[in-house]
C-alpha positions, 0 to 999 in steps of 0.5 A: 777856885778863881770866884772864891778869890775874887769875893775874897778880895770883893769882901777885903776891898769893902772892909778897907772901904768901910774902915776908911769911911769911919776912919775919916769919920773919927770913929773910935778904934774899938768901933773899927774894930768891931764893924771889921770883924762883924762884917768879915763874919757876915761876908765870908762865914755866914753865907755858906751854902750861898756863897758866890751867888750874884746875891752875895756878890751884890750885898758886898759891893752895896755894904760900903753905901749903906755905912757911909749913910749910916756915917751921915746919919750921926751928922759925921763925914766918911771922906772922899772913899764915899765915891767909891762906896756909891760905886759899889752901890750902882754896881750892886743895883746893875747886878740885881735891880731888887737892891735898890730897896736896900740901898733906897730906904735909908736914904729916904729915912734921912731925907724925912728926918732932916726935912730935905732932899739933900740925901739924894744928891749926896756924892755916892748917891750920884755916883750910885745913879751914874753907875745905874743910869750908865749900865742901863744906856749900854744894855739899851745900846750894845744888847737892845734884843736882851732888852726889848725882846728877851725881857718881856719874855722873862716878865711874861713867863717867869715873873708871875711864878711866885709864892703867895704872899702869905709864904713870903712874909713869914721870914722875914718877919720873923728875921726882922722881930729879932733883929728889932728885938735884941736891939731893944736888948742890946743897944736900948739907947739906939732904939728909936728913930733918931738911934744910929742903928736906924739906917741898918734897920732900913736897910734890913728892910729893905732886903726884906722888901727886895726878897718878897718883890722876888717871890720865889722864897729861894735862900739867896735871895734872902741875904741882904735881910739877913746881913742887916739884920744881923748888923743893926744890933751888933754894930751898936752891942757893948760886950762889956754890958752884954748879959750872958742870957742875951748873948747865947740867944743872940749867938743861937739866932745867928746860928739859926739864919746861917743855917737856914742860909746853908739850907740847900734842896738837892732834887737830884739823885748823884750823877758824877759817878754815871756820867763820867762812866759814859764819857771823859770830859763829856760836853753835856747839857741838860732838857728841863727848868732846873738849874741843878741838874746841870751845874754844878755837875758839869764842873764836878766831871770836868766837862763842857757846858754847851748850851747857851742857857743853863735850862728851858725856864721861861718855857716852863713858866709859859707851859705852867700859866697856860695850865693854872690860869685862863690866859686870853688868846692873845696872852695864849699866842705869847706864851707858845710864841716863847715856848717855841723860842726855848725849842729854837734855842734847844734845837741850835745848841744840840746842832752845834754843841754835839753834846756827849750826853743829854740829861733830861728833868721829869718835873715841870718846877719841881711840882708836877710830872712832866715830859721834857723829851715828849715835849722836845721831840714834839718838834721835827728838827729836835726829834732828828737830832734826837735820833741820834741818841740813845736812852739808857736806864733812868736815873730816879727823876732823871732820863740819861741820853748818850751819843751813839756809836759809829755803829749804832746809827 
């Protein structure tokens, strides 16, 4: 309840900010009007099944930015509210360094069509910089070992665990044609170069840019594309001049990307009922790479997290390169090293965690049968701390581990 409060107040704060900027721009009061609702739509309604994802939460804090070039490509001023608009930008990109596609583009865009680099000093693209430039000499300095030992881990052992690029291209394609095409339906006159929807079909792109450069094809990370998309053809609608045909297709291909949005694979089977039959407000934590299978189920039992990550990722990423590639001794030796880390991590969280239950994957990324708990009790000190547990019956694709009793051990 407190995050959907926050982002309630994330999306009223970036739809004060955008009105201001087209205020001090003297744009009409309709086109407020419009950019308001539209924008409340796509923040609060649209998301649905990825809501409250850093997705999300990015794409609100960067939108002021993108309005504020779009209000600079009509040769307009947005006011001094575009500091602030750059602040959220440089917040967005700290959050998800992908968006930098999104907030990127259109300034690139402006800087070839007026033949200068004046775009790139403009206030909230210093300010946006600042922000980034700030965050990243705070992780250097507060956080070193984040940065310089457990992100070369992350771009060892789950960077390179992407979909081909034939599967990526698909949507986004697809998303990026009708956004372009109802454009052409709906605002012929914007549908050009120098049109003002460019900057919004820049940074459409630059979502589908940044949702490619992920690899994973995982629905949220396809919601920059999607807001914009959708954005570049409406912002520039007239409802008057709207053909009927036009708008029922137009309204059915919304429909169709929030759906898509909604989308959501559920891979395990329900555990609230079980779990909270073994324990009240249980202290759990999970074996495997799936962050499913612990939340949001933790929060549904009204139980405590224990582990200091949400699952074993990067040594299933490891184990997955060592099956499917022929990685050299030296790449081999890196990736047990990170293996060994995920079991470290494991061992001290049981050691101080105690939890009251322990749930356990089957499947190695969703793909493959696998055996967490072989793998774990591979290791001495995970296999006695193991002990102290017993199995109950399996719940399909998971194993159920309970604390024993005083008397059971």
């Amino acid at each position: 309840m407190i995050v959907i409060i926050l982002i309630l107040v994330e999306i009223v704060v970036a739809l004060l900010m955008i009105d201001r900027a087209a205020a001090a721009a003297r744009l009409g009061a309709e086109e407020r009007i419009v950019a308001t609702c539209l924008f409340a739509f796509l923040f609060a309604i649209l998301p649905s099944g990825v809501f409250g994802q850093r997705e999300h939460v990015a794409v609100i804090a960067l939108t002021p930015f993108v309005a504020v070039t779009a209000i600079r490509w009509r040769g307009l001023s947005p006011g001094p509210v575009a500091i602030l608009a750059g602040l959220g930008a440089g917040l967005a990109m700290s959050i998800k360094p992908h968006l930098a596609m999104v907030v990127g583009l259109p300034i690139v865009l402006a800087v070839f069509r007026q033949r200068s680099l004046r775009s790139l000093f403009s206030p909230e693209a210093m300010t946006a910089a600042a922000v980034v430039i700030g965050y990243g000499a705070v992780l250097a300095s507060v956080f070193p070992a984040y940065l310089f030992d457990y992100a070369p881990m992350v771009s060892a052992a789950y960077l390179p665990l992407r979909m081909n690029l034939g599967g990526l291209l698909s949507f986004p394609a697809m998303v990026l044609a009708g956004s372009v095409v109802f454009l052409g339906l709906l605002a012929p006159h914007e549908f050009k170069f120098g049109g003002n929807a460019t900057p919004w079909l820049a940074a459409a792109l630059g979502g589908a840019a940044s949702f490619v450069l992920q690899g994973k094809h995982w629905t949220y990370t396809a919601f920059a594309l999607c807001v914009f998309a959708i954005a570049a053809p409406l912002l520039h609608a007239r409802i008057r001049t709207m053909r009927m045909p036009v708008m029922i297709a137009g309204l059915a291909a919304v429909a169709l990307i929030g759906y898509c949005l909604a989308l959501q694979v559920r891979p395990f089977p329900p555990l609230k009922e079980r779990i909270l039959a073994l324990a009240k407000h249980p202290r759990l934590i999970t074996i495997g790479d799936h962050v499913a299978l612990g939340h949001p189920l933790v929060r549904e039992v009204n139980g405590t997290w224990v582990g200091s990550s949400c699952m074993q990722l990067l040594a299933a990423g490891a184990m997955m390169l060592q099956k499917t590639t022929t990685p050299t001794e030296g790449e081999r030796a890196r990736l047990d090293s990170i293996i060994d880390f995920e079991r470290r991590h494991l061992l001290a969280d049981l050691r101080a965690g105690r939890p009251d239950v322990i749930l356990v994957d089957t499947r190695l990324l969703s793909a493959v049968p696998f055996d967490w708990l072989a793998w774990a009790r591979s290791d001495p000190e995970l296999q006695a701390e193991l002990t102290r547990y017993r199995e109950l019956e399996d719940a399909g694709r998971v194993r159920i581990l309970v604390a024993r009793s005083g008397s059971e051990r």
